[in-house]
Backbone as a chain_set.jsonl record, in Angstrom:
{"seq": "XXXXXXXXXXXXXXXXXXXXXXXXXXXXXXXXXXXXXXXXXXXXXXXXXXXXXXXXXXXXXXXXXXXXXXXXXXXXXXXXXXXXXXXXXXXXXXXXXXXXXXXXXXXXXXXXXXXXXXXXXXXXXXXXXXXXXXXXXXXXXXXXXXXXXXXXXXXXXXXXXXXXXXX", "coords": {"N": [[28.833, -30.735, 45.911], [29.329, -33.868, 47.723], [27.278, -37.375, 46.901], [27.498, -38.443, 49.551], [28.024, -36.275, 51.796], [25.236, -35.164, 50.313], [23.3, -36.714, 51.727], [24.097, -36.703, 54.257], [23.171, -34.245, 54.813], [20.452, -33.933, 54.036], [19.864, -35.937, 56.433], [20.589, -34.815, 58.584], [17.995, -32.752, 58.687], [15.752, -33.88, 57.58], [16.079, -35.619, 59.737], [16.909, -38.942, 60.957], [15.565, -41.471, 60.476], [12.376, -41.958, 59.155], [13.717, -42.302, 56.975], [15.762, -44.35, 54.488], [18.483, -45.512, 52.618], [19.669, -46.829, 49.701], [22.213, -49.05, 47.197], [22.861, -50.247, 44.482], [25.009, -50.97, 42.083], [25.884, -48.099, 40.209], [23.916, -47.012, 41.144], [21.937, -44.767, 43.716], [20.163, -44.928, 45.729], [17.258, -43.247, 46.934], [14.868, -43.626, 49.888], [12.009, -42.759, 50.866], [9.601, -41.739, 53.11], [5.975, -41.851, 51.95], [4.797, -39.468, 53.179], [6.992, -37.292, 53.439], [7.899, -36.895, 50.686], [7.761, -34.591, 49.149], [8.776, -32.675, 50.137], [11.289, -33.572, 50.616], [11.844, -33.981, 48.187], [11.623, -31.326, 46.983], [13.435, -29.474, 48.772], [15.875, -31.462, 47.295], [16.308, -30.047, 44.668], [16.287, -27.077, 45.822], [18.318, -27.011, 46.94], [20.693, -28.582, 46.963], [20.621, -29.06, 44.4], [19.362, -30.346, 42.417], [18.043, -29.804, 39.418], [16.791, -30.959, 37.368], [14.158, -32.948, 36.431], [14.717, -36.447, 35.89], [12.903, -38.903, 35.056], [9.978, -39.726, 36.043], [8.398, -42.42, 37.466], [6.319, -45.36, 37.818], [5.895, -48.312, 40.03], [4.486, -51.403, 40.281], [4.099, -53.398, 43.052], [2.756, -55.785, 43.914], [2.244, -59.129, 44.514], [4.622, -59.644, 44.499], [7.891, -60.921, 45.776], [8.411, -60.919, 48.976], [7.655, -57.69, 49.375], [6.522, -55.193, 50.797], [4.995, -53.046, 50.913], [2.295, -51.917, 48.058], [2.521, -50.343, 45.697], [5.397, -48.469, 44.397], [6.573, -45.02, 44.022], [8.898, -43.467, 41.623], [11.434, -41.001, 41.252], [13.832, -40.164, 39.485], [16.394, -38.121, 39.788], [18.961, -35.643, 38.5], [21.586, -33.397, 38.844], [22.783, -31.423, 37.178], [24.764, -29.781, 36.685], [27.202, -30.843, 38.266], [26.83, -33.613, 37.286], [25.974, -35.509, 38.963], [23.834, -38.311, 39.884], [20.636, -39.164, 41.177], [18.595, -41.509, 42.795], [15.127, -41.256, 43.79], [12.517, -42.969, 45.955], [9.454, -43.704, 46.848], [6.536, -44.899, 48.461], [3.302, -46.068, 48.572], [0.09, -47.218, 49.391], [-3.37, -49.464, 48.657], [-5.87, -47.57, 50.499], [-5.121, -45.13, 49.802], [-3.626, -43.183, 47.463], [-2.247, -41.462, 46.641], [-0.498, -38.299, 46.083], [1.8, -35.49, 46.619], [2.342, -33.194, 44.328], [4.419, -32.582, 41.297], [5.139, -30.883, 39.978], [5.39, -28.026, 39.595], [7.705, -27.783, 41.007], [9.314, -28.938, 38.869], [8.305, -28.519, 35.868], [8.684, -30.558, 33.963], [7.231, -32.226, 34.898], [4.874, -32.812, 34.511], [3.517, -34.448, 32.59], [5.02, -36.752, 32.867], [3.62, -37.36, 35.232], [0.669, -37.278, 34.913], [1.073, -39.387, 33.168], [1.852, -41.63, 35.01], [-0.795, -41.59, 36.454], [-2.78, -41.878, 34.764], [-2.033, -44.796, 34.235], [-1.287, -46.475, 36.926], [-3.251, -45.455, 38.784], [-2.28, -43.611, 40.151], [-2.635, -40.369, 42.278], [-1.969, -36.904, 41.802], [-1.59, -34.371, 43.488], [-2.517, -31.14, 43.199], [-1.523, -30.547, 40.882], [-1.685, -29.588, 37.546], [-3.37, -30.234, 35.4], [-4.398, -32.88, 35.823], [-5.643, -35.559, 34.277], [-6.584, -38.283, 31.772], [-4.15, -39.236, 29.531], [-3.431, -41.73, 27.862], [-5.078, -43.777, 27.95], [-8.54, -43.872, 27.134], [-10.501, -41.947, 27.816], [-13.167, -42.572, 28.72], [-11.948, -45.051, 30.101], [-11.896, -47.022, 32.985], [-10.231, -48.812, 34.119], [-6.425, -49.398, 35.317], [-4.028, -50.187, 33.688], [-1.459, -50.707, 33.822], [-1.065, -51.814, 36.163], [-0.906, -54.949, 38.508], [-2.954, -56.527, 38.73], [-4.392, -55.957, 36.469], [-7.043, -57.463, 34.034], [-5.548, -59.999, 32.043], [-6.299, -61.122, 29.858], [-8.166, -59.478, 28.429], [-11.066, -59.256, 28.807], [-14.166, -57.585, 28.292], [-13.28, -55.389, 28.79], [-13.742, -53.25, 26.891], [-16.145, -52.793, 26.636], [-17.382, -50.109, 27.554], [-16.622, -48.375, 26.245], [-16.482, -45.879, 23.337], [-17.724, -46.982, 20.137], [-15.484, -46.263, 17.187], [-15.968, -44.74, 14.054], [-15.372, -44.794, 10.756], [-15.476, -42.209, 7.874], [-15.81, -43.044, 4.533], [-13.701, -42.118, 2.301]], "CA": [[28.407, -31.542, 47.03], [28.916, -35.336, 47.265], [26.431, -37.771, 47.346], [27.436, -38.568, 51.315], [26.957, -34.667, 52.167], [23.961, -34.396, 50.063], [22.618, -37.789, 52.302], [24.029, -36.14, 55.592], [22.137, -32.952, 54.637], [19.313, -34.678, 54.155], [19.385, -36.272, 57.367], [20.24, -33.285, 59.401], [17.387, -31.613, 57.98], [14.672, -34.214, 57.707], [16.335, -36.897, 60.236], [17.528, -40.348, 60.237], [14.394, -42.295, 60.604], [12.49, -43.333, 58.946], [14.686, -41.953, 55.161], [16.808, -45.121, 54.524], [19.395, -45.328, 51.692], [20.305, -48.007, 48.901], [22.923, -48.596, 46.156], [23.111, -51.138, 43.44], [25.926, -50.699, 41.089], [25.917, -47.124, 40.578], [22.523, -46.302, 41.514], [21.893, -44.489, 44.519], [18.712, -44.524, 45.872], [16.711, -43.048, 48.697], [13.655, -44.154, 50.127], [11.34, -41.55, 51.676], [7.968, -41.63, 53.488], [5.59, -40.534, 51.162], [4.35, -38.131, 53.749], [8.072, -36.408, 53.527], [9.005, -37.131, 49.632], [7.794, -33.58, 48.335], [9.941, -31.929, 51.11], [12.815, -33.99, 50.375], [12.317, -33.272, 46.641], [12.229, -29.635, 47.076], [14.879, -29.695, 49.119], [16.952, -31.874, 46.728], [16.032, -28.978, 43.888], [16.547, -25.967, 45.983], [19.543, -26.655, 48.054], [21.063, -29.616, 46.439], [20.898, -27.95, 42.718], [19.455, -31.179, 41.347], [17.667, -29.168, 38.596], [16.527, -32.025, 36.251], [13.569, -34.409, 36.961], [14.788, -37.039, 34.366], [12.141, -39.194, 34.606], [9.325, -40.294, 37.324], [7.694, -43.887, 37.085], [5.966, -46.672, 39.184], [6.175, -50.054, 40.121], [3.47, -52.2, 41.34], [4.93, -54.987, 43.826], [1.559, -57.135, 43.667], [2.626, -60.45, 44.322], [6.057, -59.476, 44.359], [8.215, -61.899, 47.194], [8.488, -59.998, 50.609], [7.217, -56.756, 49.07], [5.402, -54.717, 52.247], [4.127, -51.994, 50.178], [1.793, -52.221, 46.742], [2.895, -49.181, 45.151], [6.364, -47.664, 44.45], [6.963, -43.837, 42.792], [10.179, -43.543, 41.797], [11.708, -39.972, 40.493], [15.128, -40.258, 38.957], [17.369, -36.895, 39.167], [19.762, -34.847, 38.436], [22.132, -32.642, 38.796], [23.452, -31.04, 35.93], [26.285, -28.883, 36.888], [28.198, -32.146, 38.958], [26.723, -35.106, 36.988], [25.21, -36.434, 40.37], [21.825, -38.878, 39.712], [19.761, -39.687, 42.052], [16.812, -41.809, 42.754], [14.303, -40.766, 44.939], [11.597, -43.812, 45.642], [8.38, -43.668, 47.98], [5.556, -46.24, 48.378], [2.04, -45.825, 48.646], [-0.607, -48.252, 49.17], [-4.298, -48.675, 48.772], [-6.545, -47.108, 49.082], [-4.641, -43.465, 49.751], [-2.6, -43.051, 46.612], [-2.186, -40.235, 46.573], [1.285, -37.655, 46.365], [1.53, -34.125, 46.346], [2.243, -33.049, 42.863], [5.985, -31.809, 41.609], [5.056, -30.09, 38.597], [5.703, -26.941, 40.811], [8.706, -27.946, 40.861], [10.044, -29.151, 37.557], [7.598, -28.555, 34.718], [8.8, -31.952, 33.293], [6.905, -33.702, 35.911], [3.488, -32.888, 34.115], [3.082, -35.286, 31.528], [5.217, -37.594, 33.594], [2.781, -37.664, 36.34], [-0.11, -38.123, 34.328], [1.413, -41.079, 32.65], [1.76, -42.417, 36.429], [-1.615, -41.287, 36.799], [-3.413, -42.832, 33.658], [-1.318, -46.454, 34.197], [-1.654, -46.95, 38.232], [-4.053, -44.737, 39.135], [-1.919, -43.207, 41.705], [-3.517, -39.289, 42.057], [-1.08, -36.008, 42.061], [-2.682, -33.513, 44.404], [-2.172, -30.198, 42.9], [-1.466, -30.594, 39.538], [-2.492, -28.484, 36.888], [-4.392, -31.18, 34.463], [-4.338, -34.652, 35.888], [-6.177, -36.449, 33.216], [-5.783, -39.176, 31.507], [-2.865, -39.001, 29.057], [-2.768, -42.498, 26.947], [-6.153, -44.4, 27.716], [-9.557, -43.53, 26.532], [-11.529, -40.655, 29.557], [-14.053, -43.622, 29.327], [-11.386, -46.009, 31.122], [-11.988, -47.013, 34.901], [-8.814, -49.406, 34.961], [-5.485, -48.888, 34.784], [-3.23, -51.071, 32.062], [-0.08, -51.188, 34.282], [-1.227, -52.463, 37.328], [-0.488, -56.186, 38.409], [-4.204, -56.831, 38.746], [-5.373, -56.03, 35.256], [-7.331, -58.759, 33.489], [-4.519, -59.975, 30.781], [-7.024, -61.636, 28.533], [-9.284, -58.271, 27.992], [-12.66, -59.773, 28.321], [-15.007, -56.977, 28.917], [-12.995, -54.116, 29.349], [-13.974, -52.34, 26.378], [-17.369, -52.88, 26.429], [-17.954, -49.284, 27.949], [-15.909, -47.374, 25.089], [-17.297, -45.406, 22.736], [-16.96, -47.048, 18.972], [-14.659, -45.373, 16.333], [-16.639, -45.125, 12.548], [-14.572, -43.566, 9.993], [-15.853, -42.125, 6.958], [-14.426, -43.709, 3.6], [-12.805, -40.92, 1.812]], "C": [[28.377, -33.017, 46.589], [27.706, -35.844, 47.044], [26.309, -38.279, 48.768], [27.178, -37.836, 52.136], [25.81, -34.777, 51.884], [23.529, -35.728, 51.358], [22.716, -36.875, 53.876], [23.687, -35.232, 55.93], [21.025, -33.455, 54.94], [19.114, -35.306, 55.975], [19.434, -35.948, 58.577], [19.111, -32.861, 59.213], [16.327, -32.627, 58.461], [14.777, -35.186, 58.959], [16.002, -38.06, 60.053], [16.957, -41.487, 59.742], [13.01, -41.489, 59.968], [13.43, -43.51, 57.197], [15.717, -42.866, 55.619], [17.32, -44.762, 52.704], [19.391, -46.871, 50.963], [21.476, -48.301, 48.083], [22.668, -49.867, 45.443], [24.082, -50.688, 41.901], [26.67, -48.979, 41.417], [24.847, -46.203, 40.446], [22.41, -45.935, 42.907], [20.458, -44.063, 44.533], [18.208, -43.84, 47.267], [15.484, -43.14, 48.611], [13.158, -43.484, 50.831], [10.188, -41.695, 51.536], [7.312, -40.89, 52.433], [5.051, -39.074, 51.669], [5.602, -36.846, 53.216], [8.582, -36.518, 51.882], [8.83, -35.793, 48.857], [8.714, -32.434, 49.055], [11.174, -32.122, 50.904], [13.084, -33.503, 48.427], [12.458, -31.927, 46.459], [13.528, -29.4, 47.837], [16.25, -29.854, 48.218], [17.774, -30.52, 45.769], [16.857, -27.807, 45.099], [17.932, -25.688, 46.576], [20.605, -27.742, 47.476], [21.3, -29.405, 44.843], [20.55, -29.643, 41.913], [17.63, -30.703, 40.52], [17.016, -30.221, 37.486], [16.072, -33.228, 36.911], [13.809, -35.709, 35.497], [13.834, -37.808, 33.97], [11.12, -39.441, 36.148], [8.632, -41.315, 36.406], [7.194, -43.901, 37.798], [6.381, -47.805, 38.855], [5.374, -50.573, 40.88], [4.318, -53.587, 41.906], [3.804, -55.831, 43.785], [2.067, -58.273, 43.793], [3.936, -60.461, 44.157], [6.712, -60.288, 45.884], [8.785, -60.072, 48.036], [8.513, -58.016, 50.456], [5.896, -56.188, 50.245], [4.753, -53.567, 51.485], [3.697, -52.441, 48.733], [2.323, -51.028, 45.865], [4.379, -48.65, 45.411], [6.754, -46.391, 43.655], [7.922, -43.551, 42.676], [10.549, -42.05, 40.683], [13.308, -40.305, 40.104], [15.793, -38.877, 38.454], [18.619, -36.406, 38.993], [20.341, -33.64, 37.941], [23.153, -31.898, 37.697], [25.134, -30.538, 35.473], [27.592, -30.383, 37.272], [28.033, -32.994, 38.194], [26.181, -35.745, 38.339], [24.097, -37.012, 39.822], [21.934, -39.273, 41.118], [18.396, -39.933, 42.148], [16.622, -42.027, 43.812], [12.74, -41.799, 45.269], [10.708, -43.702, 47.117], [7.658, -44.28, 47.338], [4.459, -45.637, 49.276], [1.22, -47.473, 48.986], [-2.15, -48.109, 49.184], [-4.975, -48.406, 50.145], [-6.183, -45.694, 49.494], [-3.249, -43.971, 48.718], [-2.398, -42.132, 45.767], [-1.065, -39.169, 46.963], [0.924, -36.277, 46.177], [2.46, -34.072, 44.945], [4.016, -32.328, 42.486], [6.449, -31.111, 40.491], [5.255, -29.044, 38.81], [7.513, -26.82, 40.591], [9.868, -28.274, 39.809], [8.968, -28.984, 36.786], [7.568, -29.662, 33.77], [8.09, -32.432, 33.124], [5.655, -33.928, 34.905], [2.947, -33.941, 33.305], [3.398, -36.349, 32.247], [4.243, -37.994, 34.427], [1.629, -38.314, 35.983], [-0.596, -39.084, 33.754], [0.742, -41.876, 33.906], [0.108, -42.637, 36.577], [-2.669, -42.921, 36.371], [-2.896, -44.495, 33.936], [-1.717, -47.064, 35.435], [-2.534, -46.658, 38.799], [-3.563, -43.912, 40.464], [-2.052, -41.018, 41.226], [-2.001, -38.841, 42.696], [-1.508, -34.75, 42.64], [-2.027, -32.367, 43.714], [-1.666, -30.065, 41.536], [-2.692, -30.456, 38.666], [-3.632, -29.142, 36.464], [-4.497, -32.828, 34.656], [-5.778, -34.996, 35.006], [-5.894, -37.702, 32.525], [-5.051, -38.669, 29.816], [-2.834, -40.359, 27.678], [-3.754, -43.73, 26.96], [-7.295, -43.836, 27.776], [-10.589, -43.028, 27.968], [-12.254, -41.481, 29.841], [-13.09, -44.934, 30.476], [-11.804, -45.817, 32.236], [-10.91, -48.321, 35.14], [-7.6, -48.75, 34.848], [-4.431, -49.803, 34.753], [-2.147, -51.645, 33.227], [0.4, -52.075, 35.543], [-1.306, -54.225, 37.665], [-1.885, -56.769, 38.666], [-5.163, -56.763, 37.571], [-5.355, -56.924, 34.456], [-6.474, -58.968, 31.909], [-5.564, -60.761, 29.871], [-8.383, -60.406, 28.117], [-10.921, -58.195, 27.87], [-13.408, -58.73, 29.076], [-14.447, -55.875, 29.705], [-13.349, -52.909, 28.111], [-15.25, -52.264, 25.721], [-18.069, -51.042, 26.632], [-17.666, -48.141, 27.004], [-16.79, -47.268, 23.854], [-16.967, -46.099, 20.92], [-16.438, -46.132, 18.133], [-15.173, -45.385, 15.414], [-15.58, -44.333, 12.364], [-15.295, -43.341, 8.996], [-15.08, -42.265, 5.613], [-14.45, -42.274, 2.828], [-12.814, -40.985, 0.215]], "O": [[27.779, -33.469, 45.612], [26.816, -35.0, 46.939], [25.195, -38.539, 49.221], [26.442, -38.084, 53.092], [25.0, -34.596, 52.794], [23.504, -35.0, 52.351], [21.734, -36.474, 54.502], [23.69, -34.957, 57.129], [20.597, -33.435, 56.094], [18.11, -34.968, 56.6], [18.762, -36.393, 59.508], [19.109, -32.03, 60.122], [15.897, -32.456, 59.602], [13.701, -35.64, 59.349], [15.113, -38.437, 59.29], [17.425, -42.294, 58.939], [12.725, -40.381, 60.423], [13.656, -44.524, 56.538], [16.435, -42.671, 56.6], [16.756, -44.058, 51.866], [19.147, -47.9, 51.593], [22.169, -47.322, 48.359], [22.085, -50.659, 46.182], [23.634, -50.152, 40.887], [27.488, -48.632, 42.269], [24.775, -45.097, 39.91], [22.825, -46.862, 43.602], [19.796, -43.299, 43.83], [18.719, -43.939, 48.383], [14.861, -42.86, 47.587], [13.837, -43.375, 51.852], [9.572, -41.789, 50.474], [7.659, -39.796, 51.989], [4.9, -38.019, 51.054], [5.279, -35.759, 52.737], [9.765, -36.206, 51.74], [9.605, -35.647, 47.911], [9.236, -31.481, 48.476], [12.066, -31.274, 50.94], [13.991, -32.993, 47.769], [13.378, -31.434, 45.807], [14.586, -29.139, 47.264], [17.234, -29.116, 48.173], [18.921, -30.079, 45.841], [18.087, -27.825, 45.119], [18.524, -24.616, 46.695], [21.715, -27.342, 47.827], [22.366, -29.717, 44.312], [21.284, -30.095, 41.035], [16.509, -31.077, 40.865], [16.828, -29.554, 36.468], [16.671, -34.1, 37.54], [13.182, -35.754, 34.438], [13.562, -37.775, 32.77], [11.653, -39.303, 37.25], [8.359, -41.252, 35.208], [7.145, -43.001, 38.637], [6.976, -48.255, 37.876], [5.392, -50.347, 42.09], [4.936, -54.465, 41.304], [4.187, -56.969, 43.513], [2.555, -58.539, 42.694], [4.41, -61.443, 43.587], [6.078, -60.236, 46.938], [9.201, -58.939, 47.793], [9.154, -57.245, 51.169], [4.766, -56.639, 50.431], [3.585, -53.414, 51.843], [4.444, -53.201, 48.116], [2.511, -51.67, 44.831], [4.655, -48.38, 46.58], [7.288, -46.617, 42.569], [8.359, -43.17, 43.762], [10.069, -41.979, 39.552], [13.819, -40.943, 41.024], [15.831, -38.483, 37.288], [19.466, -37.076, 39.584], [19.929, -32.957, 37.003], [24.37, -32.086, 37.712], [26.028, -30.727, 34.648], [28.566, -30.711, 36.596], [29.097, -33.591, 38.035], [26.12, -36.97, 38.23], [23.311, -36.261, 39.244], [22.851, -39.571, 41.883], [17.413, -39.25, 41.864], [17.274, -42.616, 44.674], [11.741, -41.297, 44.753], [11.218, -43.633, 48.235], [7.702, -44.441, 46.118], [4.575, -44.974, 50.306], [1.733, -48.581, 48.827], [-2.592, -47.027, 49.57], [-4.553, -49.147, 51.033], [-7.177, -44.969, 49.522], [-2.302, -44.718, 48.968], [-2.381, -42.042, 44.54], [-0.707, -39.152, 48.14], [-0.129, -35.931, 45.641], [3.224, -34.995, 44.661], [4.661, -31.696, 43.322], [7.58, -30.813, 40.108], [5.459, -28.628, 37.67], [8.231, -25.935, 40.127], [11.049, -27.943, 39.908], [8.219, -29.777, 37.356], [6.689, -29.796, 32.918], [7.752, -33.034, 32.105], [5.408, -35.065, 34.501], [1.765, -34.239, 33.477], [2.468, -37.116, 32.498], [3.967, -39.19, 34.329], [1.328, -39.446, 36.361], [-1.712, -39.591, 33.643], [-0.325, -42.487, 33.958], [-0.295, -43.778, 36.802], [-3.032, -43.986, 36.869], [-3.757, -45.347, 33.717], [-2.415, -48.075, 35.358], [-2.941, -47.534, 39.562], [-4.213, -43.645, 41.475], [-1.657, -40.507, 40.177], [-1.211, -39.444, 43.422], [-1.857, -33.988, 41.739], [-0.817, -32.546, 43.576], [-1.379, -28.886, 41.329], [-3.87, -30.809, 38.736], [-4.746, -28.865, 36.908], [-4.636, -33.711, 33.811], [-6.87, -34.529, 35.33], [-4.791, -38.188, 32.778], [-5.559, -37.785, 29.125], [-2.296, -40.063, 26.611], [-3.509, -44.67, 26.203], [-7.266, -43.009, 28.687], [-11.177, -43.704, 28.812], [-12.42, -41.631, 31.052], [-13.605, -45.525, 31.424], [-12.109, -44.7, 32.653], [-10.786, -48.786, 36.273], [-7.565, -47.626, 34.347], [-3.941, -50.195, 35.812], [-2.036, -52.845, 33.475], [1.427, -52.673, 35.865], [-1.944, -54.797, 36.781], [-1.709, -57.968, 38.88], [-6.294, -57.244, 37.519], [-4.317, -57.4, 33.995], [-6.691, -58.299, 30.899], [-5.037, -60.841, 28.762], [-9.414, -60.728, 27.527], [-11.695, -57.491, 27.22], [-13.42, -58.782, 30.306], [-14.817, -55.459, 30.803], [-13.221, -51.723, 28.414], [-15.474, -51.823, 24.593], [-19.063, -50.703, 25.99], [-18.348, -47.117, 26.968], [-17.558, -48.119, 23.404], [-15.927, -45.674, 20.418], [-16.924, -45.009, 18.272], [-15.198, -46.605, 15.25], [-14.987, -43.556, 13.112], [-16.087, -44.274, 8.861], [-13.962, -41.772, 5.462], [-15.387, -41.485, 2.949], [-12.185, -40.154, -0.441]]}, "num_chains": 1, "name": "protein.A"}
């Protein structure tokens, strides 16, 4: 299946509005409500054979020029058998940031997600262990976001100190 089928699948299926399309180079993207992006990702997976979540991210637009949404989740897949990628991007904002979970779906996603999790704070409904992953359970920010204070004053006041014992 091309990527112009898989699109005109897609928009048989979920229709035309509001799933728009992009390209840049040879990136192909699609942009999907987040209400509809765990539908369209199962979908992609079950009927579409793209078997391989390669990676999922974010992207905070914060202050970004003519950026209408604060939040972007972006999955990047493919298809193994064809070589097809495709990226799959939905936008959130606050204060629901919140996705249904796609660890269900690829087993990849898990760690992936929690990254997302731990960095933006954007929540994966249904997933096994959302936790945090790469900053300290005492955190209440999160590192990646275009709002966190870049000179650190008084964020690690609440953390627990480290002693070691000399050896």
């Amino acid at each position: 299946m091309t990527y112009d089928e898989i699109l005109a699948k897609i928009r048989e299926r979920f229709g035309p509005e509001p799933i728009t399309t992009s390209e840049f180079r040879d990136n192909r993207r699609l942009i999907v409500p987040a209400a509809q992006a765990h539908a369209v990702l199962a979908w992609l997976k079950y009927s579409a054979g793209f078997d391989m979540l390669a990676d999922l991210t974010a992207v905070d637009y914060l202050r970004y020029p003519d950026a209408r949404d604060r939040f972007g989740v972006i999955y990047c897949l493919l298809n193994t058998a064809t070589g097809i990628r495709l990226i799959v991007k939905t936008f959130l904002n606050e204060p629901d940031l919140t996705l249904l979970s796609v660890e269900p779906l690829w087993k990849g996603a898990n760690w992936m997600e929690r990254e997302v999790y731990d960095m933006y704070g954007i929540v994966f409904d249904g997933h096994p262990d959302l936790r945090r992953i790469l900053m300290p359970d005492e955190s209440t920010c999160f590192p990646l976001r275009k709002d966190y204070p870049l000179r650190g004053r008084g964020e690690r006041h609440n953390f627990q100190p480290i002693t070691r014992a000399d050896s």
